[in-house]
C-alpha positions as YAML, in Angstrom:
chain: A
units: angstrom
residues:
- id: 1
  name: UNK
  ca: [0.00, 0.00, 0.00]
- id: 2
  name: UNK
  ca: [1.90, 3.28, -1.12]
- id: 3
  name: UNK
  ca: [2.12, 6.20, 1.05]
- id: 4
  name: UNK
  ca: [-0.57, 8.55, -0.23]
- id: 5
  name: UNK
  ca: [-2.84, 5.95, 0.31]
- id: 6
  name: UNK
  ca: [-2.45, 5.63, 4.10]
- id: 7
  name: UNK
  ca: [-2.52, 9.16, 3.85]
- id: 8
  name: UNK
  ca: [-5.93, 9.15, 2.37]
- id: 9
  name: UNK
  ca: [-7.19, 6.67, 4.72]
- id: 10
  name: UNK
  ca: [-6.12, 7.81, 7.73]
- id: 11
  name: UNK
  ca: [-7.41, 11.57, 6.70]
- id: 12
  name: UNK
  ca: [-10.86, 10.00, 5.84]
- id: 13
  name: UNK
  ca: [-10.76, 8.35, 8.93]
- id: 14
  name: UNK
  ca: [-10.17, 11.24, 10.98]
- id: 15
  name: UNK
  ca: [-12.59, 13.11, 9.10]
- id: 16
  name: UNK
  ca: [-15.50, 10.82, 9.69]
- id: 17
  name: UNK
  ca: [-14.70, 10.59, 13.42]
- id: 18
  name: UNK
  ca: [-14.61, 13.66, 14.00]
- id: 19
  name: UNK
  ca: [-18.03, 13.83, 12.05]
- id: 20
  name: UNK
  ca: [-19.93, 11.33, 13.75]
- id: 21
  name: UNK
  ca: [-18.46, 12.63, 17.11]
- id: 22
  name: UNK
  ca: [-20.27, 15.62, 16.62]
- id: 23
  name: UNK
  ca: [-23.43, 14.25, 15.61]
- id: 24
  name: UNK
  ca: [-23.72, 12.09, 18.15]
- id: 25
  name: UNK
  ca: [-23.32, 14.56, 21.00]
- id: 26
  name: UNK
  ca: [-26.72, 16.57, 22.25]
- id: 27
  name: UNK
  ca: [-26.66, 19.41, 20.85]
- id: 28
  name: UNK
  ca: [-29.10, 21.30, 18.45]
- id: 29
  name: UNK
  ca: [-28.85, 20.96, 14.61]
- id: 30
  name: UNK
  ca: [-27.80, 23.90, 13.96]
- id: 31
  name: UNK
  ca: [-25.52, 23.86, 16.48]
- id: 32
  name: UNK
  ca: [-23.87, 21.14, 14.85]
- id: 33
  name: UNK
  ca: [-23.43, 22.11, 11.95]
- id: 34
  name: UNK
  ca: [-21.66, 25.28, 13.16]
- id: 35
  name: UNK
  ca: [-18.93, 22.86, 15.02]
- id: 36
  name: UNK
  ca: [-18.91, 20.50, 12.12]
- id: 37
  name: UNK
  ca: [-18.18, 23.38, 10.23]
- id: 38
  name: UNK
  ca: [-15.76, 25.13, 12.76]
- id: 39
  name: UNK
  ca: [-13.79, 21.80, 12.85]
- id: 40
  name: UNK
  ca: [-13.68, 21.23, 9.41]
- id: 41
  name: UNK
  ca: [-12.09, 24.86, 8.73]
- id: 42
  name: UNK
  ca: [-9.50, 24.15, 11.71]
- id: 43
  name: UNK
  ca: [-8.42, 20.55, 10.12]
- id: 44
  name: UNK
  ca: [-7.80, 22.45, 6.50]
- id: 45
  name: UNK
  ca: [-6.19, 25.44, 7.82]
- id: 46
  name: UNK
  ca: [-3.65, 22.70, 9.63]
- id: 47
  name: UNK
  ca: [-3.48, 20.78, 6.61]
- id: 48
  name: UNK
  ca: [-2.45, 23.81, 4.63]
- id: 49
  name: UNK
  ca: [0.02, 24.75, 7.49]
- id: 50
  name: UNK
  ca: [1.92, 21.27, 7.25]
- id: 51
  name: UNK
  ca: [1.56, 21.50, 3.54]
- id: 52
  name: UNK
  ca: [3.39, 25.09, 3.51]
- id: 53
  name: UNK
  ca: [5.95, 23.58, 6.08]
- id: 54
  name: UNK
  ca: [6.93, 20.46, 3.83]
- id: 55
  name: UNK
  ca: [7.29, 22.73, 0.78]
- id: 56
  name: UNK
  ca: [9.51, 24.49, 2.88]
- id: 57
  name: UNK
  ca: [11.37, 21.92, 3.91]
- id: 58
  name: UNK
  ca: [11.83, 20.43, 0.31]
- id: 59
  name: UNK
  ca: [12.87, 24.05, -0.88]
- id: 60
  name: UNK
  ca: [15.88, 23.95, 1.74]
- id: 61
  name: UNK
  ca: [16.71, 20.81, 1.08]
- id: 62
  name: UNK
  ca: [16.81, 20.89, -2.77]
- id: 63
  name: UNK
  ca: [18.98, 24.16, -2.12]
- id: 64
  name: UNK
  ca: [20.96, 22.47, -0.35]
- id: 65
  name: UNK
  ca: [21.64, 19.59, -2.32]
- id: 66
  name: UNK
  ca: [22.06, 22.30, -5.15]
- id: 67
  name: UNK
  ca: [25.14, 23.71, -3.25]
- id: 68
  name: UNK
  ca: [26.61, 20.98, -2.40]
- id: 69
  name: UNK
  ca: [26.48, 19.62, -6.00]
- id: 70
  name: UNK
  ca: [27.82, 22.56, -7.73]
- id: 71
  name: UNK
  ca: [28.97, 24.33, -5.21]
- id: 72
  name: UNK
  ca: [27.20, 27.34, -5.65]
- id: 73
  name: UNK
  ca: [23.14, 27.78, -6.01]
- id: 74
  name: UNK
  ca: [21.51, 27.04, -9.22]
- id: 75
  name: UNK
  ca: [18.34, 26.46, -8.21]
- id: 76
  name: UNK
  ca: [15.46, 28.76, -9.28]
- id: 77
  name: UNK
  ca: [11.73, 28.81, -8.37]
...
């Protein structure tokens, strides 16, 4: 099973969990839906985060494996 497919899974998982978590607990219906809604816009905003953190990441490292290559930076955007 590749990695993006774990990924997938375990983001689906956690999705639906957190989805039937809220339905389940008394609250009203619109009520709900607010914190269905309010949880959904947390878990993007982190994905987004670690998303801009890995590119990040990638962007040092491919600069660094640039410089130690040539042994000077090559590496444009």
């Amino acid at each position: 099973m590749s990695a993006q497919r774990v990924l997938i899974a375990a983001l689906s998982g956690f999705v639906a969990g957190v989805a039937v978590g809220l339905m389940v607990a008394p609250a009203s219906g619109s009520e709900t839906r607010h914190r269905i809604a309010d949880s959904a816009t947390d878990f993007t905003d982190s994905v987004k985060d670690k998303i801009r953190k890995f590119r990040g990441k990638v962007k040092e490292e491919l600069d660094d494996l640039d410089v130690g290559v040539t042994g000077e930076s090559d590496y444009n955007n």
